[in-house]
ZABA-365452 format. One line per field, with one value per atom (N, C-alpha, C): residue number from 1; residue in three letters; chain; atom name; z, x, y. Coordinates in steps of 0.05 Angstrom, whole numbers, plus 5000, padded with zeros to 4 digits. Atoms other than C-alpha are relative to their C-alpha. Layout:
N
nr: NUM, ... $
rest: ala, ... $
kette: A, ... $
atom: CA, ... $
z: Z, ... $
x: X, ... $
y: Y, ... $
! end
This chain:
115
nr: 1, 1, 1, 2, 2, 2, 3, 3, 3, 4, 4, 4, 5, 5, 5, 6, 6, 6, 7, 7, 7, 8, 8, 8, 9, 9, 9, 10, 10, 10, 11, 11, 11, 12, 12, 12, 13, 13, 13, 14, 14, 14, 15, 15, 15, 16, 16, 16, 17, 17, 17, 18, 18, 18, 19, 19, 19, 20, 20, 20, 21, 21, 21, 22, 22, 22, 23, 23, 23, 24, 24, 24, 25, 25, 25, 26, 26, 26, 27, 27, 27, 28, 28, 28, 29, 29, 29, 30, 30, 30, 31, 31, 31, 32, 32, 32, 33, 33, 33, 34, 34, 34, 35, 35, 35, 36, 36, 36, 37, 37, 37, 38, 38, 38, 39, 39, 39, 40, 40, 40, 41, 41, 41, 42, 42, 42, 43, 43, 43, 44, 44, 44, 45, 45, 45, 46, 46, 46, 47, 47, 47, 48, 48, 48, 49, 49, 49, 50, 50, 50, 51, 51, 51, 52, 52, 52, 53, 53, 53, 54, 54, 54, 55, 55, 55, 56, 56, 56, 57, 57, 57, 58, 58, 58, 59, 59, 59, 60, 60, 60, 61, 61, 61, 62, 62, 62, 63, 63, 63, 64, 64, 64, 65, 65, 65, 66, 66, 66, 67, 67, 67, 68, 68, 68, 69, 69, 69, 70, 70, 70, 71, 71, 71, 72, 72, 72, 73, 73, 73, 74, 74, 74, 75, 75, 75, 76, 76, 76, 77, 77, 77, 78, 78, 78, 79, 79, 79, 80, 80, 80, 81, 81, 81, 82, 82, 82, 83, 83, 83, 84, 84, 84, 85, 85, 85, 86, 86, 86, 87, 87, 87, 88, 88, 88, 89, 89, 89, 90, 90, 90, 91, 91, 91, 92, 92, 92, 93, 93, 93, 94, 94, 94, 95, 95, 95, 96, 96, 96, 97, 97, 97, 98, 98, 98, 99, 99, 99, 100, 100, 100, 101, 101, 101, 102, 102, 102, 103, 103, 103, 104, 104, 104, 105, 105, 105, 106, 106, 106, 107, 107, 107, 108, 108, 108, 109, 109, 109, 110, 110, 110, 111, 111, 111, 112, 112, 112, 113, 113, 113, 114, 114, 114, 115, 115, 115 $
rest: unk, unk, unk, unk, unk, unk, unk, unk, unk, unk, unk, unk, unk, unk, unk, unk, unk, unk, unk, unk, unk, unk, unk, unk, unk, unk, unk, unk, unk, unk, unk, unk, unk, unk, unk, unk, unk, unk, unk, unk, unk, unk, unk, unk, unk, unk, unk, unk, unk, unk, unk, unk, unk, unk, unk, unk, unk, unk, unk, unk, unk, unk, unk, unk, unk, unk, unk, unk, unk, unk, unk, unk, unk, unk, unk, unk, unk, unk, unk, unk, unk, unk, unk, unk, unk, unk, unk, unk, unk, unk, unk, unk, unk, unk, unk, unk, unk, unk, unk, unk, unk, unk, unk, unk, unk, unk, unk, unk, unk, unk, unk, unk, unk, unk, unk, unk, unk, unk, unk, unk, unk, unk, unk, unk, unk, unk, unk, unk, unk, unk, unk, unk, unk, unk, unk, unk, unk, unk, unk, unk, unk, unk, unk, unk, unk, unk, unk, unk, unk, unk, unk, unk, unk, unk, unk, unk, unk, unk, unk, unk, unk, unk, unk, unk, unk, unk, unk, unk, unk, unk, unk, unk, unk, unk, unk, unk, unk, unk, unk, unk, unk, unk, unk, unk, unk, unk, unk, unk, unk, unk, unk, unk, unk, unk, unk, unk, unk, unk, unk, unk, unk, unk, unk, unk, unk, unk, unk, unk, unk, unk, unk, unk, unk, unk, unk, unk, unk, unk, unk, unk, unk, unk, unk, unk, unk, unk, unk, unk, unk, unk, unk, unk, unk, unk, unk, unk, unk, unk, unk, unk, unk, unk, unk, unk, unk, unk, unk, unk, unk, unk, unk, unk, unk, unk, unk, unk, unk, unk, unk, unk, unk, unk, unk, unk, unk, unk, unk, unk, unk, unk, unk, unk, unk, unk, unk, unk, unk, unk, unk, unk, unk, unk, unk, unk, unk, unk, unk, unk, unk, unk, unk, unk, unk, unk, unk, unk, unk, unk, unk, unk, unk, unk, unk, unk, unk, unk, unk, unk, unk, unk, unk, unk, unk, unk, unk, unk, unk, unk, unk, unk, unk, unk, unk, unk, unk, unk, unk, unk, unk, unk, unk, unk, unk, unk, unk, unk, unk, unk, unk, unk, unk, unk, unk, unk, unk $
kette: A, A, A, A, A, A, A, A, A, A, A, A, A, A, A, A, A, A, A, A, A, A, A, A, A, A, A, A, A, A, A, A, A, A, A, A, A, A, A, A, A, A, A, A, A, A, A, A, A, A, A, A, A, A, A, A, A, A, A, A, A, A, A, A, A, A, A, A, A, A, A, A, A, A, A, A, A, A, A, A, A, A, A, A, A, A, A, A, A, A, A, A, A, A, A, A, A, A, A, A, A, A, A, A, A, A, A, A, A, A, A, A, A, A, A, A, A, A, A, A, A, A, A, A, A, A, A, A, A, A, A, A, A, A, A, A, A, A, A, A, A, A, A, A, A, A, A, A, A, A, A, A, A, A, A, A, A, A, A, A, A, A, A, A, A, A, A, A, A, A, A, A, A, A, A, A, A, A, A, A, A, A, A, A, A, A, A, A, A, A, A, A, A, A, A, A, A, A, A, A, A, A, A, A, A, A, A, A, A, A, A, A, A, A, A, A, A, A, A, A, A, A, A, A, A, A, A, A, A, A, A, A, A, A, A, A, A, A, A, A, A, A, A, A, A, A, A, A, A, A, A, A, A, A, A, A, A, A, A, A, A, A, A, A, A, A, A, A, A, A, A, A, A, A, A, A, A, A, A, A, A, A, A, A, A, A, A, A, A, A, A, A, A, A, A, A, A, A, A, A, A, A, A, A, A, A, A, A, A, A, A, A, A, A, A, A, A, A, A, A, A, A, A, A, A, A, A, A, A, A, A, A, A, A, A, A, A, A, A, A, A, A, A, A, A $
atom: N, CA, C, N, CA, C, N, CA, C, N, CA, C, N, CA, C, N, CA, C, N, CA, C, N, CA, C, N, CA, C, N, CA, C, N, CA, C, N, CA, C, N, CA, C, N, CA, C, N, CA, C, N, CA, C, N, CA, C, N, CA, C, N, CA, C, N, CA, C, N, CA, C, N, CA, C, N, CA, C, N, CA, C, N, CA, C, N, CA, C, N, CA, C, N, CA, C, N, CA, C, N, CA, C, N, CA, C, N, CA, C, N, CA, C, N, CA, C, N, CA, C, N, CA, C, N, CA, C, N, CA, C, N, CA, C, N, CA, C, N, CA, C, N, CA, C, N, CA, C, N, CA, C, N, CA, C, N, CA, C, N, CA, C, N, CA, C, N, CA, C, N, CA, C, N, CA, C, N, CA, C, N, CA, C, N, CA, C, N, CA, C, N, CA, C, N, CA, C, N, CA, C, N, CA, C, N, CA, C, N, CA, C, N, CA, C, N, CA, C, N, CA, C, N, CA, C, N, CA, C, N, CA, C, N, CA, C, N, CA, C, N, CA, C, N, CA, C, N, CA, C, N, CA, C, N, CA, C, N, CA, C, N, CA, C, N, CA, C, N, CA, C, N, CA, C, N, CA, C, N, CA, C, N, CA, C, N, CA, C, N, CA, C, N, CA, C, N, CA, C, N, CA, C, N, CA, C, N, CA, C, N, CA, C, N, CA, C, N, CA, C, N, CA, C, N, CA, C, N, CA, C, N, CA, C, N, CA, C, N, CA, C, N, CA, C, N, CA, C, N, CA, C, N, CA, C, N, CA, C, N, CA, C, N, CA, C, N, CA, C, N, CA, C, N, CA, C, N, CA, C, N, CA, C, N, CA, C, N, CA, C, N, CA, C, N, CA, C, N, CA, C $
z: 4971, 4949, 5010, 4990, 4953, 5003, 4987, 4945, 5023, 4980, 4999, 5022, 4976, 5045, 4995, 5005, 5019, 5020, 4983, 5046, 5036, 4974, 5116, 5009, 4995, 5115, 5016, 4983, 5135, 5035, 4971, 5197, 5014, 4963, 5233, 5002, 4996, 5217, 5025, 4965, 5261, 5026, 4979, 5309, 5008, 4986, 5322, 5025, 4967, 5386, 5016, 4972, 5421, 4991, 4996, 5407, 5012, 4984, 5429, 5027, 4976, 5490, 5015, 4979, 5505, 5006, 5001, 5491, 5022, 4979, 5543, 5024, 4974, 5599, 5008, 5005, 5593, 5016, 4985, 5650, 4993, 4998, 5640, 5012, 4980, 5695, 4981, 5018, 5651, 4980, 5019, 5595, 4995, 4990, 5631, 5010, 5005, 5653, 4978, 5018, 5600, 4977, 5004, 5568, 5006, 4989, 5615, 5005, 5010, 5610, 4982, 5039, 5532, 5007, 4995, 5555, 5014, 4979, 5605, 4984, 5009, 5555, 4995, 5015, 5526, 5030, 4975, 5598, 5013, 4999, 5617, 4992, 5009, 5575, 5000, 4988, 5579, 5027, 4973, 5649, 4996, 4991, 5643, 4979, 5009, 5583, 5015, 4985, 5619, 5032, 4972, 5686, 5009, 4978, 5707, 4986, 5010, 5655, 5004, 4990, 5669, 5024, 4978, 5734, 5002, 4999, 5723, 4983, 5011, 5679, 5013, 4988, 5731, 5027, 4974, 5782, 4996, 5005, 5751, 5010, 4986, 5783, 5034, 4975, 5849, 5025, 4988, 5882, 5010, 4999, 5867, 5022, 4981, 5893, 5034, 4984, 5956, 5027, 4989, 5966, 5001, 4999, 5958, 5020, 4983, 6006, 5030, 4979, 6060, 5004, 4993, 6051, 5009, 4997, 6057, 5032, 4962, 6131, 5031, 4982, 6147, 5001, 5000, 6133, 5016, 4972, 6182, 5025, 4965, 6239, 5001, 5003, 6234, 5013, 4983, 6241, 5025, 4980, 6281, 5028, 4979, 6331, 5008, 4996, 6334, 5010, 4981, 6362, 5026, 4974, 6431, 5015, 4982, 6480, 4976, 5020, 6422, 5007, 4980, 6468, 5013, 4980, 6511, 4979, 5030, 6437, 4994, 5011, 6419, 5016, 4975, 6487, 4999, 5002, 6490, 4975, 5028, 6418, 5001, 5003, 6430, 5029, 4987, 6495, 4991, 5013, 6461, 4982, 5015, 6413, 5005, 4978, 6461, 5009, 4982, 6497, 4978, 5020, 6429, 4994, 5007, 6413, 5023, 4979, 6485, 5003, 4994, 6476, 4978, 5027, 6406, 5011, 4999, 6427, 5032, 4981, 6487, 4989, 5004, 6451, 4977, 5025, 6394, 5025, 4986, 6453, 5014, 4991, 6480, 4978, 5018, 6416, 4984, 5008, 6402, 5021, 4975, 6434, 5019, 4985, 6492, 4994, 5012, 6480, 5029 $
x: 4998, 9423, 5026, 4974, 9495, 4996, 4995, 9477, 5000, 5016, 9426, 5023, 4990, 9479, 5026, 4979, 9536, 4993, 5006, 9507, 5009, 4997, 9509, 5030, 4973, 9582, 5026, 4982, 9610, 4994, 5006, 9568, 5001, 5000, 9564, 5043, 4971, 9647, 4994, 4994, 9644, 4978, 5012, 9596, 5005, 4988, 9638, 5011, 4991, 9674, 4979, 5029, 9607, 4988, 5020, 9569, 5024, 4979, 9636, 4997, 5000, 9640, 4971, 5021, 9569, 4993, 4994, 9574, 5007, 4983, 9630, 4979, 5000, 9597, 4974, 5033, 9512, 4999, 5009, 9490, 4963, 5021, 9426, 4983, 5017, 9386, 4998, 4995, 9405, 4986, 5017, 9374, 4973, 5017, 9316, 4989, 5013, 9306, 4995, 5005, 9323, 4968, 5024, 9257, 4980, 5026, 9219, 4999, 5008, 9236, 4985, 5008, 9224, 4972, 5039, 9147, 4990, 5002, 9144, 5000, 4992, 9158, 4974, 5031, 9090, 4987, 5009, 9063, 5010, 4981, 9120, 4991, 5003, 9101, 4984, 5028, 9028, 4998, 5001, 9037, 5014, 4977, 9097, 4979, 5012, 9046, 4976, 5019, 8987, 5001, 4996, 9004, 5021, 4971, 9080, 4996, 4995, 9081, 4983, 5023, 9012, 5015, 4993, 9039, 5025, 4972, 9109, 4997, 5005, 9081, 4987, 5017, 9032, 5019, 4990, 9093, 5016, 4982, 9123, 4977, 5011, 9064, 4995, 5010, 9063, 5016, 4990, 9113, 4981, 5013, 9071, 4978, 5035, 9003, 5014, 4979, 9052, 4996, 4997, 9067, 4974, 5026, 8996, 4981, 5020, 8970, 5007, 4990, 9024, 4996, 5012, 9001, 4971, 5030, 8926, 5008, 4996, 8949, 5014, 4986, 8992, 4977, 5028, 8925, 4985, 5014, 8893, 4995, 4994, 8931, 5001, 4990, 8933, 4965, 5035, 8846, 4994, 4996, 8856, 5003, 4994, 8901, 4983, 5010, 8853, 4975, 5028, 8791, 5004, 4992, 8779, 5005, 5005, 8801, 5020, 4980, 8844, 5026, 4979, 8906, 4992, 4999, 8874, 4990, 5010, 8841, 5031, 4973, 8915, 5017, 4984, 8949, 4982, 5011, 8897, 4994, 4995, 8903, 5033, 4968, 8980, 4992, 4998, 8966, 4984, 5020, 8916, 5020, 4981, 8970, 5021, 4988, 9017, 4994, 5018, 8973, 5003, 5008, 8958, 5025, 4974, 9037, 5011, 5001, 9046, 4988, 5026, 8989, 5020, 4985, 9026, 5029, 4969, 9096, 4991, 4997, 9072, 4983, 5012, 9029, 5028, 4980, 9089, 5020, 4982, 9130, 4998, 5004, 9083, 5003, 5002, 9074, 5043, 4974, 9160, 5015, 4995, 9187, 5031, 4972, 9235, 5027, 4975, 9303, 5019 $
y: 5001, 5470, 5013, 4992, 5493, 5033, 4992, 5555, 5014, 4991, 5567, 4992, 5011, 5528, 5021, 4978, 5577, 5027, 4972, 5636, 4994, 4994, 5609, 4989, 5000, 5588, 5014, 4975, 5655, 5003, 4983, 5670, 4975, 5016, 5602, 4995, 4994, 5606, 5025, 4970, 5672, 4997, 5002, 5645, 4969, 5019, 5586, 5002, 4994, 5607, 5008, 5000, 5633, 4979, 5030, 5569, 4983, 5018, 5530, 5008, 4993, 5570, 4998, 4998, 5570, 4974, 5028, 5495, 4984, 5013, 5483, 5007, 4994, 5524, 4998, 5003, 5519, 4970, 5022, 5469, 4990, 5014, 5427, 5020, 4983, 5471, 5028, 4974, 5532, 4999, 5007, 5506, 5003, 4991, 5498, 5022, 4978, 5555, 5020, 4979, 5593, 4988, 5014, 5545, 5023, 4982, 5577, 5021, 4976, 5652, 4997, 4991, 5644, 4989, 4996, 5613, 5023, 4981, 5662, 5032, 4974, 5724, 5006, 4988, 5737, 5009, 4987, 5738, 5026, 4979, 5784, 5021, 4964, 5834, 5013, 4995, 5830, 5016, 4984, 5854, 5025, 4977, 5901, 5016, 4976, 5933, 5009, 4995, 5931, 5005, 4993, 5939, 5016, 4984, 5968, 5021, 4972, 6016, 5015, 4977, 6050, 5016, 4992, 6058, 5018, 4995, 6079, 5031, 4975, 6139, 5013, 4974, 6164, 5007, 4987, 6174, 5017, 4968, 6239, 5019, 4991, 6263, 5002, 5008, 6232, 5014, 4979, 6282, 5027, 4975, 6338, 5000, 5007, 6300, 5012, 5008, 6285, 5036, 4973, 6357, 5010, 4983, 6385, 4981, 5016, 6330, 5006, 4981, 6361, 5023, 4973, 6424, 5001, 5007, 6405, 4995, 5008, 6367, 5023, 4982, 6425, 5029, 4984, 6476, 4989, 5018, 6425, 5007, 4997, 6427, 5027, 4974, 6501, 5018, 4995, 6501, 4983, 5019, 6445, 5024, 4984, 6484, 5031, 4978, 6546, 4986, 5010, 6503, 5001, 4997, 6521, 4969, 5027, 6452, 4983, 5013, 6436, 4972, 5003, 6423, 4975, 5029, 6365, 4990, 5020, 6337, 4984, 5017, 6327, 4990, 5021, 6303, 4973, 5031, 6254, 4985, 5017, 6234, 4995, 5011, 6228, 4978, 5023, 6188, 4970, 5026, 6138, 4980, 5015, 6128, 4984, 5017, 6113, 4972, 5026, 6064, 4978, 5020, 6029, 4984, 5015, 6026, 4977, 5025, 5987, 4978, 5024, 5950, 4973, 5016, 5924, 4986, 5006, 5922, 4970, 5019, 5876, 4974, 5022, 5829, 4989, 5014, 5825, 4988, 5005, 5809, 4974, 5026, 5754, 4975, 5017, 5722, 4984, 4999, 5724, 4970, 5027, 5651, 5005, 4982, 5674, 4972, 5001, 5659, 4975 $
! end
């Protein structure tokens, strides 16, 4: 038995002052939680593999998309602006929008409890 217990002599010696210190300062609540990361890890990673990281690798692309989806809108307005009657299509698509933003900003205004 001595000398399986020998071996560990050295290291909990050198891991006396961080277990003292973590000793003194480790509150009850801390404990606890740290509990429930360590349940919580397997879930954790399940997601971060299956889910964040898929994602996180398809956005060295998503610039590019980005730009080729502004160029598509900006080829748009470009056929857009060449249809005859064009001009009142887009005043009265900017006044509609208008209208809609008043319409909003006054119901967010009724619903807000005056002061």
């Amino acid at each position: 038995m001595e000398p399986l217990v020998g071996g560990y002599v050295q290291p909990l010696t050198d891991l006396t002052p961080s277990v003292r210190r973590l000793a003194e300062t480790l509150e009850p609540h801390e404990v606890e939680a740290l509990v429930r990361l360590i349940d919580q890890l397997p879930q954790l990673v399940r997601h971060l593999d299956e889910d964040i990281f898929p994602v996180l690798e398809t956005l060295g692309s998503v610039g590019t998309d980005v730009h080729d989806l502004v160029d598509t809108v900006q080829d748009l307005r470009q056929v857009v602006k060449g249809f005859p009657g064009s001009r009142l299509f887009r005043r009265r698509g900017a006044e509609e929008i208008a209208q809609e933003e008043a319409d909003e900003a006054t119901q967010d205004g009724a619903r807000s409890p005056s002061a």
